[in-house]
C-alpha positions as CSV (number, residue, x, y, z in Angstrom):
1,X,40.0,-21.7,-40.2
2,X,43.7,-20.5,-40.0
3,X,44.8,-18.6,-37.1
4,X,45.8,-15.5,-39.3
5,X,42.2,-15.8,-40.5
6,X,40.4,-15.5,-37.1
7,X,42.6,-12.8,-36.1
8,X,41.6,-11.0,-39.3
9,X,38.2,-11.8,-38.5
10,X,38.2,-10.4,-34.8
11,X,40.0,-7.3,-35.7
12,X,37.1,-6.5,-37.8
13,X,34.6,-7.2,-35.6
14,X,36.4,-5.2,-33.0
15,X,36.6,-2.5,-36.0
16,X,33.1,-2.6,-36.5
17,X,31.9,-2.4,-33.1
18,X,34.1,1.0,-31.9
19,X,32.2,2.4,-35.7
20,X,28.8,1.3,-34.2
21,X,29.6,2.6,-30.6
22,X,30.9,6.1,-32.6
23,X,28.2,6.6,-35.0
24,X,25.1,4.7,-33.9
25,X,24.5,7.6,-31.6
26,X,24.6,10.2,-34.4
27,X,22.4,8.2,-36.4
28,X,19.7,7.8,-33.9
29,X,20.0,11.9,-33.2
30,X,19.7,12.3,-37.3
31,X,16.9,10.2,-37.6
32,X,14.9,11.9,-34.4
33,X,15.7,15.1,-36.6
34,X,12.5,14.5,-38.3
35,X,10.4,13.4,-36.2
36,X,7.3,15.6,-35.1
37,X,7.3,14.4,-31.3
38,X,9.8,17.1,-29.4
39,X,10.5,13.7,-26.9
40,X,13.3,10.9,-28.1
41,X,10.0,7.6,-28.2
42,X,9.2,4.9,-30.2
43,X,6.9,4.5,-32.4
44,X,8.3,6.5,-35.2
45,X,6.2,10.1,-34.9
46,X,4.9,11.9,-38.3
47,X,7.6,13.2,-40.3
48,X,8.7,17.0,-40.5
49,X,11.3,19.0,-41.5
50,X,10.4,21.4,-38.8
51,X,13.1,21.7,-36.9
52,X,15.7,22.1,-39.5
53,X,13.7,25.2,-40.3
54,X,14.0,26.5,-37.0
55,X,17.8,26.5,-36.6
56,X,17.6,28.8,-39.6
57,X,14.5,30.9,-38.1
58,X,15.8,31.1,-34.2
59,X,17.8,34.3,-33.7
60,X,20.2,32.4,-30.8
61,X,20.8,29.6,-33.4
62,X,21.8,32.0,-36.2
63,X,24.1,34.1,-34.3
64,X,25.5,31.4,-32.4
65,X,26.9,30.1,-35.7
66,X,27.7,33.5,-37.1
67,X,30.5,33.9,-34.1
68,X,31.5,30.0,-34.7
69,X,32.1,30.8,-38.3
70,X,34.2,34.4,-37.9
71,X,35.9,32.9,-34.6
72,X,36.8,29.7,-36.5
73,X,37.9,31.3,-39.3
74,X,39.9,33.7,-37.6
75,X,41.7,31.1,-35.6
76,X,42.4,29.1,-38.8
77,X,44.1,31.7,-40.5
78,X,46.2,33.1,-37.3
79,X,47.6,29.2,-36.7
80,X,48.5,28.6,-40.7
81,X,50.2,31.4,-40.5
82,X,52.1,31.0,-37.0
83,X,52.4,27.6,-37.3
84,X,53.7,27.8,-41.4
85,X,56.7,30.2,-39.5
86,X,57.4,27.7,-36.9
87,X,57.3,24.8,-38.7
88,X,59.6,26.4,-40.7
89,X,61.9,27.2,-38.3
90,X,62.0,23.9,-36.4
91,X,62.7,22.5,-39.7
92,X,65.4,24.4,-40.9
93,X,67.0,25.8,-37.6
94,X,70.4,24.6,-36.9
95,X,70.2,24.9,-33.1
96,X,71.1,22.7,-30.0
97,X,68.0,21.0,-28.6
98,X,65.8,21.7,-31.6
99,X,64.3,18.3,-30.8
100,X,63.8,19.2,-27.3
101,X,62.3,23.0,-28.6
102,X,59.9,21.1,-30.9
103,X,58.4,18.7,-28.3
104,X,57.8,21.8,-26.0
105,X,56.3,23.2,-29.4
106,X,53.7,20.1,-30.2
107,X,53.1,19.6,-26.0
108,X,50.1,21.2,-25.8
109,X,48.6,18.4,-27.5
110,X,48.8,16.4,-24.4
111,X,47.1,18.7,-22.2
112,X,43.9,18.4,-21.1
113,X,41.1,21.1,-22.5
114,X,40.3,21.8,-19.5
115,X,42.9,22.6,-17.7
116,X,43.6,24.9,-20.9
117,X,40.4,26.2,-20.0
118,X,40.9,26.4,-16.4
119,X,44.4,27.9,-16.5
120,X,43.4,30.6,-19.0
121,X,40.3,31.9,-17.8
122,X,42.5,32.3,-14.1
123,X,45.6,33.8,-15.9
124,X,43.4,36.6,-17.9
125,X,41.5,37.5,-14.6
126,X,44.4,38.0,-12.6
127,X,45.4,40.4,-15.6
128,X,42.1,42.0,-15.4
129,X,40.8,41.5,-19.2
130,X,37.0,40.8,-19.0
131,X,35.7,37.5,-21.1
132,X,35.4,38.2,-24.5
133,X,35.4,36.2,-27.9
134,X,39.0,38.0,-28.5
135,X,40.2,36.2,-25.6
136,X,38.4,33.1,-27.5
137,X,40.4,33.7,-30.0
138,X,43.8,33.7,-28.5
139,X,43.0,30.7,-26.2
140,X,41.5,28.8,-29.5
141,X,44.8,29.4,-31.4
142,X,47.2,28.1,-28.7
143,X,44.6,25.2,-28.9
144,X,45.5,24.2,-32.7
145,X,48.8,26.0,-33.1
146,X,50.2,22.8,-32.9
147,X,48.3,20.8,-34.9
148,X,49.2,23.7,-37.6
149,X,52.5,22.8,-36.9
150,X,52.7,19.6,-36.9
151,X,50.7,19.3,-40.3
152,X,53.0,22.0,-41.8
153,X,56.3,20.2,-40.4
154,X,56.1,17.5,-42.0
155,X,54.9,19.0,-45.3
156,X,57.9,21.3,-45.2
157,X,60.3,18.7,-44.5
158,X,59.6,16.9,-47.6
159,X,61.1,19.9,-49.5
160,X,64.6,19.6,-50.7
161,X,66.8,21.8,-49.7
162,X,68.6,22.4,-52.5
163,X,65.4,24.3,-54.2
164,X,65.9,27.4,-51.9
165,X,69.5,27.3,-52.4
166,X,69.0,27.3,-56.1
167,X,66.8,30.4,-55.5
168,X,69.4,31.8,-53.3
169,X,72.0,31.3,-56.2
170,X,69.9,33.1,-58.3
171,X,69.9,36.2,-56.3
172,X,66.4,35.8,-54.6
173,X,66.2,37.0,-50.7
174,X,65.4,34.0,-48.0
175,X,61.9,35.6,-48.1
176,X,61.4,35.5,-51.7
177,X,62.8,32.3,-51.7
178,X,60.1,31.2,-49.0
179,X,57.7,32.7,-51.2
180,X,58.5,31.4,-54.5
181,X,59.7,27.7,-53.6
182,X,58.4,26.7,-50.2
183,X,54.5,28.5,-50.5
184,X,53.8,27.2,-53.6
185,X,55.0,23.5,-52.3
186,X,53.3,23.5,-49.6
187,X,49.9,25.4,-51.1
188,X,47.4,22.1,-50.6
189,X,48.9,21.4,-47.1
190,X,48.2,25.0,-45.9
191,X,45.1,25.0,-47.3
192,X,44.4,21.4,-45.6
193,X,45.7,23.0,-42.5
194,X,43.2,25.5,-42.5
195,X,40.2,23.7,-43.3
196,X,42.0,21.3,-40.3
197,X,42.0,24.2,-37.8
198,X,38.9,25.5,-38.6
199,X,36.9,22.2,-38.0
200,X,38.8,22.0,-34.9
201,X,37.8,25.9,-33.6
202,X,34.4,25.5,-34.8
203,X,33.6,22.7,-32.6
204,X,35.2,23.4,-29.5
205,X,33.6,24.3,-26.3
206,X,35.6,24.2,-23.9
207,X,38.0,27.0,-24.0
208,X,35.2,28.9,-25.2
209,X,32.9,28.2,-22.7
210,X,35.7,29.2,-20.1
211,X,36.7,32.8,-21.7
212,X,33.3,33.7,-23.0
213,X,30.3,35.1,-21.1
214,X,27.3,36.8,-23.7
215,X,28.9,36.3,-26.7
216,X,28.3,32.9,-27.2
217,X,29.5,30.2,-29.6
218,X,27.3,27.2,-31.1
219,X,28.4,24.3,-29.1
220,X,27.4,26.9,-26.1
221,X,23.7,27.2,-27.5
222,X,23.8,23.8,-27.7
223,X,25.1,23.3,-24.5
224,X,22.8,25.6,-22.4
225,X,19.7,24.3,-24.4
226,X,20.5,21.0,-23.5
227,X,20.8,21.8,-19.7
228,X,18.0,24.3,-19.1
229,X,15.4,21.6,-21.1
230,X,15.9,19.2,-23.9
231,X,14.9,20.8,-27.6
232,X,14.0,18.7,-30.6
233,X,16.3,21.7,-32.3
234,X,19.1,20.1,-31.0
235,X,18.9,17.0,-33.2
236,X,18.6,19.0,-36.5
237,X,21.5,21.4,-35.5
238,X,23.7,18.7,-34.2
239,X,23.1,16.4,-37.6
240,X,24.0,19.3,-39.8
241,X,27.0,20.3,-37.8
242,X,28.2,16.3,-37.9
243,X,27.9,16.6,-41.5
244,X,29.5,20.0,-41.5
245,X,32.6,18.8,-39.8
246,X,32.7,16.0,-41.8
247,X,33.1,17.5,-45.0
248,X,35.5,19.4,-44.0
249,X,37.8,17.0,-42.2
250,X,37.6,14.8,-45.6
251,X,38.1,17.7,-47.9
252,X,41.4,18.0,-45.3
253,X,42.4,14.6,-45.6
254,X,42.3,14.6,-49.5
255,X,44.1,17.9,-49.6
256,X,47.1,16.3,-47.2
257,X,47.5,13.4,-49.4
258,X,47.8,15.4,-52.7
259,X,51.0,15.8,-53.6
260,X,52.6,19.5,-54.1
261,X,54.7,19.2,-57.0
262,X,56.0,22.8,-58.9
């Protein structure tokens, strides 16, 4: 056995136990999902779909998803769009610094969630605004603004130049020209970028846990049931949310590597 060989061989061992440590958890929780036992034991209990039915019968359930959904969506579309007008700035700006102005625009990435949280639930008492899911909102869109960016920078990059000019020559306006040239290039990696920045809002809890109080969000149900006493609910609600968020992140990875020709 070659050197090259063994390394190969490693790597993919090392590959396929980080997968297992990743996923064998989710499996076990999916396959507890229908079980009839509400405790986590061997042997196997009966089978039941009865808990699956529950997340769709509990009131706390439903409405916890209801404000994941609006607040996620809202989120997604207030990044695209903030983000599509950065990116599209830092991209064609002809400023000193502008490297310097887009690091300080992608740094949030770096930072901790919770001292996100932390910092903005201090911040909007001092200013005297109560919890709310608007204040959700804003601290869920400074949480994936630059992810938006980022996805859209490099989409818009791609985009020569010389088609807005054209546009320009022909006596469009820079906005029309944004609309007619650069939109309709960039249409699958907006779209991506919102079904990226909604997966990202609908699953976080941390910022929302911070600058919510009644009005809560799923991963808060989930989060309170599993501290005031474990709920064989949990299992079902957490498989369908995996899968959920799964989709979604592939149906985002497909859409950023489709190509946006005109």
């Amino acid at each position: 056995m070659t050197t090259a060989t063994l390394s190969t061989r490693l790597l993919a061992l090392l590959f396929a136990a980080v997968v297992a440590i990743i996923y064998l958890p989710i499996v076990v929780m999916a396959i507890f999902s229908f079980s009839s036992s509400r405790f986590q034991t061997l042997p196997f209990s009966d089978g039941t779909a009865e808990w699956y039915v529950r997340v769709f019968t509990d009131g706390q359930y439903s409405e916890g998803f209801l404000n994941s959904v609006l607040l996620a969506s809202a989120v997604a579309v207030t990044a695209t769009a903030i983000g599509f007008a950065c990116a599209y700035s830092l991209v064609n700006a002809r400023i000193p610094g502008k490297m310097l102005i887009t690091l300080f625009v992608l740094a949030p990435l770096a930072v901790p969630l919770l001292l996100v949280g932390i910092s903005l639930r201090l911040y909007f008492a001092k200013l005297g605004i109560q919890p709310s899911l608007w204040l959700v909102w804003i601290g869920q869109v400074l949480y994936v603004l630059p992810l938006a960016v980022l996805n859209l920078r490099n989409r818009i990059a791609q985009i020569p130049k010389s088609h807005e000019e054209a546009a320009w020559a022909l006596g469009a306006s820079p906005l029309r020209a944004i609309a007619d040239v650069v939109l309709p290039a960039c249409r699958f990696a907006l779209l991506a970028t919102l079904i990226l920045t909604f997966t990202f809002a609908f699953d976080e809890f941390v910022i929302a846990y911070f600058l919510t109080n009644f009005s809560i969000t799923l991963p808060i149900k989930i989060w309170t049931t599993l501290v005031t006493g474990f709920d064989p609910t949990i299992n079902a609600l957490g498989t369908m949310v995996f899968l959920f968020s799964m989709t979604l992140g592939i149906a985002a990875q497909a859409l950023f590597m489709r190509k946006d020709v005109r």
